[in-house]
C-alpha positions in Angstrom: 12.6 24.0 -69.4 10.5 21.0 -70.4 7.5 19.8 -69.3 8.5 17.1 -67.2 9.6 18.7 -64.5 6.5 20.8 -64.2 3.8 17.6 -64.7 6.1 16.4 -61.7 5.6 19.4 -59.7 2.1 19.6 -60.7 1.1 16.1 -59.4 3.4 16.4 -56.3 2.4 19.1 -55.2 -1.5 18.8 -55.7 -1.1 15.5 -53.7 1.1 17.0 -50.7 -0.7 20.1 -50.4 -4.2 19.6 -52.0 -5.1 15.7 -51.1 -2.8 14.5 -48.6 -2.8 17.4 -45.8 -6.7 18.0 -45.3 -8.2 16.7 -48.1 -9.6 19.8 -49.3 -8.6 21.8 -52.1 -9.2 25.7 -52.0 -8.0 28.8 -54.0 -4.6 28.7 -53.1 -3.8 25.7 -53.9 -5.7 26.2 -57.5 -3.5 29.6 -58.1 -0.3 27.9 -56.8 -1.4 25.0 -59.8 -2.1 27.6 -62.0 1.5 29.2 -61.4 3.6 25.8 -61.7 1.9 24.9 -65.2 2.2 28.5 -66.8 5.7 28.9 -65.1 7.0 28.3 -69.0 4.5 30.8 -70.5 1.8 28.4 -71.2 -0.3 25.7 -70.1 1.1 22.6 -72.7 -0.1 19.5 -73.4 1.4 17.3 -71.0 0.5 19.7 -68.2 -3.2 19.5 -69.6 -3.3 16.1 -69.2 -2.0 16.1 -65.7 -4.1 18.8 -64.4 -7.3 17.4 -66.4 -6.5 13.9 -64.0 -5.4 16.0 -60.7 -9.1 17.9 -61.3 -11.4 14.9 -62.0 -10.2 13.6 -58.6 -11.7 16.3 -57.1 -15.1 15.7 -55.9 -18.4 18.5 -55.2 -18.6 17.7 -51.3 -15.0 18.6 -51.1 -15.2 22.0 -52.4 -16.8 25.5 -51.8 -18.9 26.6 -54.4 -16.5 29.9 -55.1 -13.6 27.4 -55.6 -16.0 25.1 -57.9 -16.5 28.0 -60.0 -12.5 28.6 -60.1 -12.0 25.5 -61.1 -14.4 25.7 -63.8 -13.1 28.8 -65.2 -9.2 27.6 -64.6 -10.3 24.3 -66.8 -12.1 26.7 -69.3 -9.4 29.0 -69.8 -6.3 26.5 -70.0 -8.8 24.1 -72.3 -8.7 21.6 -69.8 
């Protein structure tokens, strides 16, 4: 499978799910990322780049703290 289709799913569904439908993002929808960009066994560069932009969108007021520190840890762990 190539990373196309994922950085596709990735953006699409971050925008339907994460921006467009309350404009929060929570913990499922940062698991459900999580899941589409290891779907292939790991988090590659294309899929870095695309969640890197999809998570500097993202702004403090918008977020619990507990999903904040998520987010950190996802970015740490996937070198994002």
């Amino acid at each position: 499978m190539s990373a196309q289709p994922q950085v596709k799913e990735l953006i699409g569904y971050s925008f339907l799910t994460g921006f467009a439908n309350d404009h929060v993002f929570d913990a499922r929808e940062l698991i459900t990322l999580d899941a589409l960009a290891g779907s292939n066994g790991r988090v590659d560069e294309a899929e870095i780049l695309a969640l890197r932009a999809l998570l500097d969108r993202l702004e403090e007021q918008d977020l619990a703290m507990s999903v904040r520190l998520e987010i950190d840890q996802f970015r740490e762990t996937n070198n994002i």
